[in-house]
C-alpha positions as CSV (number, residue, x, y, z in Angstrom):
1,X,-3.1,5.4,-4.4
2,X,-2.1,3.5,-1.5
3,X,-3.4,-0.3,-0.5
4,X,-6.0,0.8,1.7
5,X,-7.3,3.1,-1.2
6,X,-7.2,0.9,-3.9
7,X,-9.2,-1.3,-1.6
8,X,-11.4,0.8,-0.9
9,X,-12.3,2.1,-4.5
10,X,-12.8,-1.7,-5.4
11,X,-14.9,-2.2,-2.7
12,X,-17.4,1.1,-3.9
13,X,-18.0,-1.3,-7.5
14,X,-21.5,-2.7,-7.1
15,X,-21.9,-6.3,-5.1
16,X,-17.9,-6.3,-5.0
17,X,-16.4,-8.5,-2.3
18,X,-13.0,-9.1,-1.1
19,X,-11.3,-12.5,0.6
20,X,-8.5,-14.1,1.9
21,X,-6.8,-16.6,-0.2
22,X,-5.7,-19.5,2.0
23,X,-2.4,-17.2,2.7
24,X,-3.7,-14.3,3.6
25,X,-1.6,-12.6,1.9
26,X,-2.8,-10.9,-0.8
27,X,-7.0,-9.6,-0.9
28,X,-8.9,-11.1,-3.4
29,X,-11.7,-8.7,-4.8
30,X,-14.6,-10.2,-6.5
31,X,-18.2,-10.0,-7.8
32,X,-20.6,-12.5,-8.1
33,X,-17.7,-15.0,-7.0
34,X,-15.3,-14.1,-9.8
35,X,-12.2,-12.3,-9.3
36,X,-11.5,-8.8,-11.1
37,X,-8.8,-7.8,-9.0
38,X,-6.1,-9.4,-6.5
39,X,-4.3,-6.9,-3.9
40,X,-0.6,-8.4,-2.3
41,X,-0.7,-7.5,1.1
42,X,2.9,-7.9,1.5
43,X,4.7,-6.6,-1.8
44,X,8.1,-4.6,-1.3
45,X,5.8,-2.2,-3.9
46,X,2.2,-1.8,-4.3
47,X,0.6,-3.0,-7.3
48,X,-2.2,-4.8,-8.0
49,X,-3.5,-7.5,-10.6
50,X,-5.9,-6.8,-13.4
51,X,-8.1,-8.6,-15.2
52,X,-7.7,-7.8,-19.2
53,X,-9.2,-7.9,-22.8
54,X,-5.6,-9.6,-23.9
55,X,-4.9,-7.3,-26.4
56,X,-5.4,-4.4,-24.2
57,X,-3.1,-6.2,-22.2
58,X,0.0,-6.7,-24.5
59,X,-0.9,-2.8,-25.3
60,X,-0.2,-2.1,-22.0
61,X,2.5,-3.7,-21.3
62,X,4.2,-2.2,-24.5
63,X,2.9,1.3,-23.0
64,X,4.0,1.3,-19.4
65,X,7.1,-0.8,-17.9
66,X,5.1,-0.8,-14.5
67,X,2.8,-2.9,-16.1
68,X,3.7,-6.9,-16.2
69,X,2.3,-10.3,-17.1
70,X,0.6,-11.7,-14.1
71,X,2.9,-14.6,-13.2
72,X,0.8,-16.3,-11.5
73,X,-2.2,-16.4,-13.6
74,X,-3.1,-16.7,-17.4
75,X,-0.5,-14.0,-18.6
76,X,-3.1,-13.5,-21.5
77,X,-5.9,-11.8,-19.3
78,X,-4.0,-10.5,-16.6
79,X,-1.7,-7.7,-16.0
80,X,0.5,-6.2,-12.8
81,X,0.4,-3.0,-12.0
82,X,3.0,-1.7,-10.1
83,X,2.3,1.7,-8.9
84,X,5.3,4.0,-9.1
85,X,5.4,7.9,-10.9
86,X,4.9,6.3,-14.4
87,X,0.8,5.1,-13.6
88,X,-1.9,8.3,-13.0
89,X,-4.4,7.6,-10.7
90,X,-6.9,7.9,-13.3
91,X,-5.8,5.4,-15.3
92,X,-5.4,2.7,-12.3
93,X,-9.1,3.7,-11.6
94,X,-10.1,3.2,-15.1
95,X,-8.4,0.1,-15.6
96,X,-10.0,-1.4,-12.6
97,X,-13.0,-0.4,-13.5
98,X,-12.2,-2.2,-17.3
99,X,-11.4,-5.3,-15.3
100,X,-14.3,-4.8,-13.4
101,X,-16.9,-4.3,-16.4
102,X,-14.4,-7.2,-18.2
103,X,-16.1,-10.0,-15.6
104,X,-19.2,-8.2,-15.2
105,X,-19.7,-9.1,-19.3
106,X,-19.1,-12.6,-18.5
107,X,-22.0,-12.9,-15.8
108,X,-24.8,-15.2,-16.4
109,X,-28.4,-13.5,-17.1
110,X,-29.4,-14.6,-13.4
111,X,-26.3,-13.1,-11.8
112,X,-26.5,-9.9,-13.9
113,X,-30.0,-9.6,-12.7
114,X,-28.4,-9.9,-9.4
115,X,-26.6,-6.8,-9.4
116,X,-29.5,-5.2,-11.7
117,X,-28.1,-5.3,-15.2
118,X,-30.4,-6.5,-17.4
């Protein structure tokens, strides 16, 4: 998957949103306000950030050498994905779904209701 389509699939979750940090350099996807997913505009290689159960996290990372700590955020609950011949498709999608469902769990009643999950 390119940028643009990794963009896009994000974009297709329910109520997902993306902005520009004060750098505009990298898209920030989000729902209800809180992030699942950061997108570096200008990376030498596509990847993307992931929100993560930490264990599944430190799984990954053991499992796949594309996948990092985010640096730049709680290295427990976030991973890097950088997208080379190693990472499927498929499993990009379903981790950003995970990441995805991950925040969705943490929603309020009143914002869950918002995006009609009871």
């Amino acid at each position: 998957m390119n940028v643009e389509e990794i963009r896009d699939y994000c974009l297709s979750k329910p109520q997902a949103t993306e902005s520009f940090p004060f750098d505009d350099t990298s898209l920030v996807m989000k729902v209800c306000g809180k992030m699942f997913a950061l997108i570096p505009l200008e990376a030498t290689q596509t990847c993307i950030t992931l929100k993560c159960d930490p264990d599944y996290a430190i799984e990954l990372r053991d499992r796949y050498e594309a996948v990092t700590p985010a640096y730049h955020f709680n290295k427990k609950h976030w991973n890097t994905v950088f997208l080379d011949n190693t990472i499927k498709e498929t499993d990009l999608v379903s981790w950003i779904n995970q990441s995805y469902d991950l925040v969705v769990k943490g929603l309020t009643k009143k914002e869950k209701a918002g995006l009609g999950i009871q």
